[in-house]
N, C-alpha and C positions, 0 to 999 in steps of 0.2 A: 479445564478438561478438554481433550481433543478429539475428536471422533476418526475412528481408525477408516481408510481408505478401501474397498471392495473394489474391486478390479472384477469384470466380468468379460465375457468372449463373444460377438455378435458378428457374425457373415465373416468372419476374418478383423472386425477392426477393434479395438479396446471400447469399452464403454465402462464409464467408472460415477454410478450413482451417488450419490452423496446427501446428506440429510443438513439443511440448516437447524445450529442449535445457537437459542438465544443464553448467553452469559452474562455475569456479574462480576464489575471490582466494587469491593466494599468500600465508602463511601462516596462512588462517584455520582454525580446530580441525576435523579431516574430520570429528567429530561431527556437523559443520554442511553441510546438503548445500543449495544454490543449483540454482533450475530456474526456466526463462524460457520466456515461450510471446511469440515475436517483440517486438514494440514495446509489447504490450500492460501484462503484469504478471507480477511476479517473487514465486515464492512459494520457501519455506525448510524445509526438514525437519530439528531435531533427533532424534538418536540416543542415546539414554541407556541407562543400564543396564535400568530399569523400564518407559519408554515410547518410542515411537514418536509423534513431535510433529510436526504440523502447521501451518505459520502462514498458513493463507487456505488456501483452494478454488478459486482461478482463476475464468476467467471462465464455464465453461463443463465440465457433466460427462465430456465427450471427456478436455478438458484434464487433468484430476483424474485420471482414467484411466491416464493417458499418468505423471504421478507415481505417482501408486501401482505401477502396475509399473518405472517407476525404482527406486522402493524396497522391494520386494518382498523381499529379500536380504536387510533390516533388521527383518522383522517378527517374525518368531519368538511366541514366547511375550510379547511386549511389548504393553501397555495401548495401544492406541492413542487421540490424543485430538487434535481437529483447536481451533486455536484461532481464531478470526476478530478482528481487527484493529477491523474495523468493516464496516458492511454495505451498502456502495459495490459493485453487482453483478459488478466484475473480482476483488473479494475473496470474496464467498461461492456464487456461480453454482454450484458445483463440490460444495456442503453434499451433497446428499442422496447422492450414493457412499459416505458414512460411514453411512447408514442403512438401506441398500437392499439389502445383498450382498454390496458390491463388497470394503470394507472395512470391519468395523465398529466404528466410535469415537464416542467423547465429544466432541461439539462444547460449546466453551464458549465465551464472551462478554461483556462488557458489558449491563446490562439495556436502556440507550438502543436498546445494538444489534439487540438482541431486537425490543426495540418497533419499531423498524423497520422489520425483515423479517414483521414481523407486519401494519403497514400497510397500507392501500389505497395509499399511495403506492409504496409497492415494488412491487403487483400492476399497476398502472397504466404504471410504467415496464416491467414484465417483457412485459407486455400487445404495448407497442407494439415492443418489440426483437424481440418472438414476429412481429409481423408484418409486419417491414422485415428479417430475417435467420435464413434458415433452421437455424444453428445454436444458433440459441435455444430450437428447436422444442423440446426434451426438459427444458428446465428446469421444477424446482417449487421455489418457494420453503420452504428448508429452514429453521426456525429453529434458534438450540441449544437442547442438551440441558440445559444448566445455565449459570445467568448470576450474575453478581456485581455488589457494584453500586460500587465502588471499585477493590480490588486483589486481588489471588489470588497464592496460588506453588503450582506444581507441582513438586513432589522429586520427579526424576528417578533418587535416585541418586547418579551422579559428578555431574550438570546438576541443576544448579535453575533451574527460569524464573518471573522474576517479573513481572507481569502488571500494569500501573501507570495510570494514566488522563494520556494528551497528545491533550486539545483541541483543536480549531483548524480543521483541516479538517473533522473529522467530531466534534460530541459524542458523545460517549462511543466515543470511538479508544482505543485501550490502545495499547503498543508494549512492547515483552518482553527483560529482562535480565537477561543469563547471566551472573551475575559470575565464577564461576570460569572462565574465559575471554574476561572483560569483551568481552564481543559484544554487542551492542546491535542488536535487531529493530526498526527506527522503524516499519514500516508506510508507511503515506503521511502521518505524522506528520513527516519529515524527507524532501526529496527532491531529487533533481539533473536539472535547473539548478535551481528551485526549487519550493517547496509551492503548492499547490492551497488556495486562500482561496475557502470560499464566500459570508459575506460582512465590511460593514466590522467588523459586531459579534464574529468570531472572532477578530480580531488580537491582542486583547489576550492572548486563550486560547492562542492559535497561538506568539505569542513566549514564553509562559512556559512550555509544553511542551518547544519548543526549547531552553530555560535550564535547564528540569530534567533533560532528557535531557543536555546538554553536563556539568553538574553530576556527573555518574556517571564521567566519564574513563573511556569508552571506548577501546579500541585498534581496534575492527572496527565500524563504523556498517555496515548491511544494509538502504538504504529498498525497497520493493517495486517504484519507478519511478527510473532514473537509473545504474542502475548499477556504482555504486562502492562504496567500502567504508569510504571514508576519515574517519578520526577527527572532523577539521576539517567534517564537511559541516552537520552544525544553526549552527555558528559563518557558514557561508558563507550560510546561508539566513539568518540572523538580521542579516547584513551587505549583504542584497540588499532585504530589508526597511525596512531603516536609510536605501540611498539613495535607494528608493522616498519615502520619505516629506524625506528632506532636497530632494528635487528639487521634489514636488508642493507642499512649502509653500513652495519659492520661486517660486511659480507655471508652474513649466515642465511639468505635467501631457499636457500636448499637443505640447510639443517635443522635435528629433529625439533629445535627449540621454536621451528617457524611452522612445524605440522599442524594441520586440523585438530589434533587432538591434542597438543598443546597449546593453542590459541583457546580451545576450550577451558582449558583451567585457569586460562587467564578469568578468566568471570564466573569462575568457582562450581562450572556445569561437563555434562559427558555427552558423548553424541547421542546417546541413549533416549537423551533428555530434548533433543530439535531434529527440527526436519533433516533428513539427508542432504537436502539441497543447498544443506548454507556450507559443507564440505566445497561447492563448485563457488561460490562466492568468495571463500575463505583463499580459494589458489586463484580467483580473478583478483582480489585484493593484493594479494601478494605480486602478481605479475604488473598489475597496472603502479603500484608502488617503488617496484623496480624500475618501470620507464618511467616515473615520476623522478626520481632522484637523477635519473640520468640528465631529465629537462633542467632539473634544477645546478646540476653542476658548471 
């Protein structure tokens, strides 16, 4: 279930509330709690014997808020330690409630990620969202506390989560694997209807991420956009991939067989049914696919 978006009008700039709602896939370990702030981004909290685990900060400290007292219940005497994905502002908007009060933990990351959020590139976008929506108003860009520059495990305990590098959208993306409950965190490393390509030079990154991840035999996929939970979904991105590129190099890059709404029925869904925004993903896939074949020629 999604919760519908409310767009309201404040001094001139957008403000757009949003309510976290906690959800359920049936069968996955309750260890594993699921929480959605509307169409935007889906973050995850394991529960371990030792820690209290975080995978992303949302987009926004309200948001963060709004988990954290979701799991309030869960904190106890537990390590808390928030992890970040990668540093795409719907994944770490949310960092500095780990540092400030609210709840205090160990952010950790990738070093790419780090670097990121330490950019003028990240100030510049935070810049301009500060000044087109007033729910941005209270953001600081948070870095972590500790960064890695490959892989990491945290033992939880009964959980261990290992901490692994999937390329493609984001360098230096991680995505997080519970084996004793072979649950697989993709981040926006895996997604439904499909991944976010930014450009032709990630695909090669971006396929092999999703091969490695498939590699693990998963029984619970958990991407942070899309939804679902289903084994099958790096297999299904890696098959939409596949006709992207068998269509553009028979030159139908521009025909109706390559549209958003026929890419849709490739996985038996209607736009009706996803966000708008994977329409903008679906013609960056297709574009970044066409200068991919050209590299490859």
């Amino acid at each position: 279930m999604r919760l519908s978006l409310l767009v309201l009008w404040d001094t001139g700039r957008m403000s757009s509330p949003m309510t976290v709602q906690e959800f359920y896939h049936p069968g996955l370990d309750p260890r594993i709690r699921c929480f959605r702030a509307g169409e935007e981004v889906d973050t995850f909290v394991v529960v371990t014997e030792r820690m209290l685990i975080y995978l992303d900060s949302m987009s926004t400290p309200e948001l963060m808020r709004q988990v954290i007292e979701l799991t309030s219940v869960d904190a106890g005497a537990r390590q808390v330690v928030v992890i970040n994905t990668h540093a795409d502002w719907d994944h770490v908007y949310g960092n500095q409630v780990f540092e400030r009060g609210d709840l205090r933990g160990l952010i950790v990351a990738s070093e790419a990620t780090a670097a990121r959020l330490h950019s003028e590139e990240a100030r510049a976008v935070l810049a301009s969202q500060q000044a087109q929506d007033t729910r941005f108003e209270a953001v600081k860009l948070t870095p972590p506390h500790l960064t890695f520059p490959d892989t990491l495990t945290l033992d939880g305990g009964d959980l261990s989560l290992h901490l692994f590098p999937t390329p493609g959208h984001r360098q230096g993306h991680v995505s997080v694997w519970i084996p004793e409950v072979r649950t697989l965190l993709a981040g926006d490393a895996a997604e439904y209807p499909w991944p976010c390509i930014g450009t032709y030079s990630d695909l090669d990154a971006l396929r092999a991420s999703l091969e490695r991840m498939t590699a693990l035999d998963p029984a619970f996929v958990l991407p942070c956009h899309g939804g679902t939970s289903s084994p099958d979904l790096m297999a299904r991105n890696l098959a939409y991939l596949d006709r992207l590129a068998e269509l553009v190099s028979a030159g139908l890059a521009d025909a109706p067989e390559l549209s958003y709404e026929a890419a849709l029925t490739w996985l038996g869904t209607t736009p009706d049914a996803v966000p708008g925004f994977y329409r903008d993903f679906h013609q960056g896939a297709v574009k970044a696919t066409r200068e991919w074949l050209g590299e490859q020629a």
